[in-house]
C-alpha positions in Angstrom: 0.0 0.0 0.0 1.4 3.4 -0.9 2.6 5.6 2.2 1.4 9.5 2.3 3.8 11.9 0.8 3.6 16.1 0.6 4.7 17.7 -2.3 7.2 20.0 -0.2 8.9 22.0 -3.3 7.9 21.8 -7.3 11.2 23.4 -9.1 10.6 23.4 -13.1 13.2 22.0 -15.5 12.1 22.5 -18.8 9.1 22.6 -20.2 7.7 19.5 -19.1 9.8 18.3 -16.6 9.7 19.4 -13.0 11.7 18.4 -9.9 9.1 17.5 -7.3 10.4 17.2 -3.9 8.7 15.1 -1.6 8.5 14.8 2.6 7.0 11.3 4.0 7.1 9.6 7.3 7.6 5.7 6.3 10.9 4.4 6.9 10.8 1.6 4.2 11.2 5.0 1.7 14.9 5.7 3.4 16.6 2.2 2.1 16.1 3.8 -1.4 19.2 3.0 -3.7 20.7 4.9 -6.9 18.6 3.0 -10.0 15.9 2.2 -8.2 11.8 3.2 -8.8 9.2 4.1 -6.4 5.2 4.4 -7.3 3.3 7.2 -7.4 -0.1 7.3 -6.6 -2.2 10.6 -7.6 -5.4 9.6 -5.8 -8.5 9.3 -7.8 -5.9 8.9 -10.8 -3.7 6.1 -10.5 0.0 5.2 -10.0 3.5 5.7 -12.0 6.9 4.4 -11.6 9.2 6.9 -11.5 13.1 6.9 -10.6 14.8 8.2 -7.4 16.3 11.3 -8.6 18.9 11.6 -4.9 21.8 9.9 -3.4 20.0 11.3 0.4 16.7 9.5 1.2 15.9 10.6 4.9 12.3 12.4 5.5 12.5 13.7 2.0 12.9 12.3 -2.1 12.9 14.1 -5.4 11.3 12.5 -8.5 12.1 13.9 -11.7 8.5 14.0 -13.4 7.8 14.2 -17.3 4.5 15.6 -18.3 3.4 12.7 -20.3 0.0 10.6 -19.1 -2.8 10.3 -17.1 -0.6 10.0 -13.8 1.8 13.0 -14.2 -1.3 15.6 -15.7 -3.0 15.1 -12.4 0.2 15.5 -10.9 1.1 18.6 -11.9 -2.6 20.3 -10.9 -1.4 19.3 -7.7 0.9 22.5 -5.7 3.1 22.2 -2.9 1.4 20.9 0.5 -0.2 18.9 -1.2 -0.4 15.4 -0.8 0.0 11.9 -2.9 1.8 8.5 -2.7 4.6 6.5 -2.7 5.2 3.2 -2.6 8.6 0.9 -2.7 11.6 1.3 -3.2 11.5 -1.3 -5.9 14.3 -3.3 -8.3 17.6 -3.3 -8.5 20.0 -0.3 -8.7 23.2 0.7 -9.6 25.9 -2.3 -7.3 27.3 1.2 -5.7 29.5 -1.4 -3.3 30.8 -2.5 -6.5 31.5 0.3 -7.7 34.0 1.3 -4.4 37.2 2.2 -5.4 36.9 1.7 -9.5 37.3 4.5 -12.1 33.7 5.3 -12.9 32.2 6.7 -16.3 28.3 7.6 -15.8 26.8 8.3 -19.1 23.5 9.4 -19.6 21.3 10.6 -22.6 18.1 13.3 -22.2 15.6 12.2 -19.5 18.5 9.3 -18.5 20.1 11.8 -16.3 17.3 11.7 -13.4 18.5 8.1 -12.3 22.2 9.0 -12.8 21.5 11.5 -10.9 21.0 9.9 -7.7 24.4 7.9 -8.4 26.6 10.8 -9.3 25.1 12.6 -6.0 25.8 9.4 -3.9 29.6 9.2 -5.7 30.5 12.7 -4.4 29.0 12.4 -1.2 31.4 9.5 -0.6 34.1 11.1 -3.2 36.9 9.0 -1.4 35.6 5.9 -1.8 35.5 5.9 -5.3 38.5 6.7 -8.5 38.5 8.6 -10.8 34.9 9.9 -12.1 33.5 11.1 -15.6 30.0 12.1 -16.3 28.9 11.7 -19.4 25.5 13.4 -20.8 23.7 14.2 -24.3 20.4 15.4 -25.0 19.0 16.4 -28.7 18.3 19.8 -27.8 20.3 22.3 -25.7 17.0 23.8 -24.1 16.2 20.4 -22.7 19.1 20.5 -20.4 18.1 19.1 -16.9 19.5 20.1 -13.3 21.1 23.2 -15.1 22.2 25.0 -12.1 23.6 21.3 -10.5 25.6 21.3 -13.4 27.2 25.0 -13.3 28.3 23.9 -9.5 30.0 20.6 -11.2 32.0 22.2 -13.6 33.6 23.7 -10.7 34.3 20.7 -9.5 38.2 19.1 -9.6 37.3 15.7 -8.8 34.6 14.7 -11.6 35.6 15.1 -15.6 32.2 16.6 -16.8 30.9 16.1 -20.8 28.1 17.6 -22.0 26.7 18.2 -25.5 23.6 18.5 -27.6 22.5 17.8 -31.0 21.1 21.2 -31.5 22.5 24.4 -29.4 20.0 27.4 -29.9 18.2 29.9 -27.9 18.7 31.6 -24.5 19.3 29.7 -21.3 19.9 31.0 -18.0 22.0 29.9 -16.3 24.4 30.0 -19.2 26.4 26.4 -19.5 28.9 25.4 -21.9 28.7 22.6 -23.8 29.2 21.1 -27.2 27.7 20.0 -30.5 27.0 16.5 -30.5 26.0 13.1 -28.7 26.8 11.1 -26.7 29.2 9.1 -28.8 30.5 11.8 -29.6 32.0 12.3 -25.7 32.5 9.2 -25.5 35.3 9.3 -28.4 36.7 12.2 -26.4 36.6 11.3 -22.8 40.0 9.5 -21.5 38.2 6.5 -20.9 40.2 3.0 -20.5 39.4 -0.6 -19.7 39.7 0.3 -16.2 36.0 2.2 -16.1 33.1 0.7 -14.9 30.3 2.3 -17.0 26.4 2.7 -15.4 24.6 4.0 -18.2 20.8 5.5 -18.7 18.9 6.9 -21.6 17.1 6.0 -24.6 17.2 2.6 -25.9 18.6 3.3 -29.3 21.4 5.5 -28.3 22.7 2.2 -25.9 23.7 0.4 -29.2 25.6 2.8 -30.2 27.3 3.9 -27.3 27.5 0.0 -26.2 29.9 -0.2 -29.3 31.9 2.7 -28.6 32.6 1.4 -25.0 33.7 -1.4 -26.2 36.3 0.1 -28.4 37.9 1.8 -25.4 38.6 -1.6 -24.3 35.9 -1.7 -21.3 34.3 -5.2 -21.3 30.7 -6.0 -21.3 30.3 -6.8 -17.6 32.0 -3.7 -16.8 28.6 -2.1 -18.1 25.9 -1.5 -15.9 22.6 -0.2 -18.3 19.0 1.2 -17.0 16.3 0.2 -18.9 13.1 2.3 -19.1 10.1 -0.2 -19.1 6.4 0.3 -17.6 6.6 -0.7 -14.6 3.0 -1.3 -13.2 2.9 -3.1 -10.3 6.9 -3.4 -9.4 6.4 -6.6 -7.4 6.3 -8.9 -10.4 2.8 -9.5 -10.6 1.5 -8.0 -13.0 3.8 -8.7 -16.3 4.2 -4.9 -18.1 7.8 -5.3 -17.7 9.0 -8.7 -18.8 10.9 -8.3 -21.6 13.2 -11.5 -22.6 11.7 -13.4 -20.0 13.3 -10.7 -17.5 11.3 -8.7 -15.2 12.8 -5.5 -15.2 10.9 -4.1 -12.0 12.6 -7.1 -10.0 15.6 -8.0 -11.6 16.4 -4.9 -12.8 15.7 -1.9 -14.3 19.5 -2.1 -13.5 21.0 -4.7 -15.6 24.7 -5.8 -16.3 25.3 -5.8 -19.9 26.3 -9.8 -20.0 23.0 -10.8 -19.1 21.2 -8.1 -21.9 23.3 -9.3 -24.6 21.1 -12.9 -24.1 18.3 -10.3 -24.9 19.0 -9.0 -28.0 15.4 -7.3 -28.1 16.1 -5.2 -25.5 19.0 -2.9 -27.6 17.1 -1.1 -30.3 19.0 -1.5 -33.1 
C-alpha cells in the first residue's frame, strides 16, 4: 500500500519536466538506492513508476516527473502541501558497493540523467571511496538540459571530468552552461576512458547500441557495463507482467542490468 507523501517543493526543469520534492514519514522510503523506482499514486488517478532522482533518502525524495499521461497531468494540478503517494523502493540499482574504489564513467542521454543522478550525488558524497569519475551526458536539444544549475556547480568541481553536448544548441538559457555539439558518442570518443572504467549507463534505448559499441572500443568489457532500462513498470512486485521483456522482469531484476546478461536479450538494444 502506498505511504502518504507532501509535495514540499515543485522546481521546473524545462518545459515538461519538474523536480518534485517530496516529505513522508515511512521508513521503508529511506533504504532507497541509486537506480531504483518508487510508485506514485495521484489519488482518484492512479500510479507511475518513477526513478529516485537523490543519493540522500531521509524524511524527503525528489522525482524527476515528465508531463506525459494520465498520472503526471493530475500531478502537476497538484501545488506544494499537497499530498500523494509512494510506494517501494522497488528493483535493483546501480551495485554502488561494486562500484567502491573503481574509475567510474556515468553516461546518460536526455531524460537518462534523473536516475544518474541519484548515483553521481551518492559518488560525491562519498568522493573517497571511489576513483576517478566522468560524467557523461547528451540530450538532442540544448533547451532540454536538466538540473542546469547542479551542473554550473559541477563544472567547478576538480574531482569529476564533466561532458556535456547536444545535438542542437539554440536559444537563450539561464544559467548560461557550456557545452558542445553533439552526442553522446560523440564524448564518448573524447573522454579518456580505458578498460579500467566501470560504466552505469541510462537513456534511450537506441542510443545504448551505439554507445554500447563505442565502449567497447575503449577496451571496457561487457560486464563492466551496468545499463538502465526504461520499461512500464505497473505493479513493481512482479505480478502483473508490463515489464517482462526476454523473460526478465525488469521491475525485480532490474531496471538495473549488467550488460552480459542483456546481450542474451537481444530485443532489449534497439537497433
Amino acid at each position: 500500500m502506498p505511504s502518504l507523501a507532501k509535495i514540499r517543493n515543485i522546481v521546473p526543469m524545462t518545459v515538461d519536466n519538474y523536480l518534485f520534492e517530496f516529505s513522508f514519514t515511512d521508513d521503508s522510503l529511506k533504504n532507497s538506492a541509486p537506480g531504483q523506482f518508487v510508485e506514485l499514486w495521484v489519488p482518484g488517478v492512479g500510479e507511475a513508476p518513477i526513478s529516485v532522482c537523490s543519493a540522500k533518502v531521509n524524511d524527503t525524495i525528489d522525482l524527476l516527473i515528465r508531463r506525459v499521461g494520465r498520472v503526471t497531468n493530475a500531478l502537476y494540478l497538484l501545488k506544494e502541501g499537497d499530498t500523494v503517494g509512494l510506494r517501494g523502493p522497488y528493483g535493483t540499482g546501480f551495485p554502488v558497493d561494486g562500484f567502491s574504489l573503481r574509475n567510474l564513467c556515468l553516461v546518460a542521454g536526455g531524460l537518462g540523467a534523473a536516475p544518474i543522478r541519484s548515483l553521481w550525488q551518492h559518488i560525491l558524497n562519498n568522493r573517497e571511496h571511489f576513483g576517478k569519475v566522468i560524467l557523461i551526458y547528451g540530450m538532442r536539444h540544448s533547451q532540454e538540459l536538466l538540473f542546469r544549475q547542479e551542473f554550473k556547480l559541477l563544472l567547478r568541481r576538480h574531482d569529476i571530468e564533466l561532458y556535456l553536448a547536444a545535438e542542437e544548441i539554440d536559444g537563450p538559457a539561464l544559467p548560461p552552461i557550456n557545452m558542445q555539439v553533439g552526442r553522446v558518442t560523440d564524448l564518448i570518443k573524447e573522454a579518456n576512458l580505458d578498460a579500467s572504467f566501470q560504466v552505469a549507463m541510462c537513456g534511450p534505448p537506441i542510443m545504448y547500441r551505439y554507445a554500447i559499441k563505442e565502449l567497447l572500443t575503449k577496451g571496457i568489457k561487457e560486464e563492466q557495463m551496468w545499463l538502465s532500462l526504461e520499461r512500464h513498470m505497473k505493479c513493481g512486485i512482479g505480478k502483473c507482467g508490463h515489464c517482462v521483456i526476454g523473460g526478465l522482469f525488469t521491475c525485480k531484476q532490474g531496471p538495473v542490468f549488467n550488460m552480459s546478461l542483456l546481450k542474451l536479450v537481444p530485443e532489449v538494444i534497439e537497433c
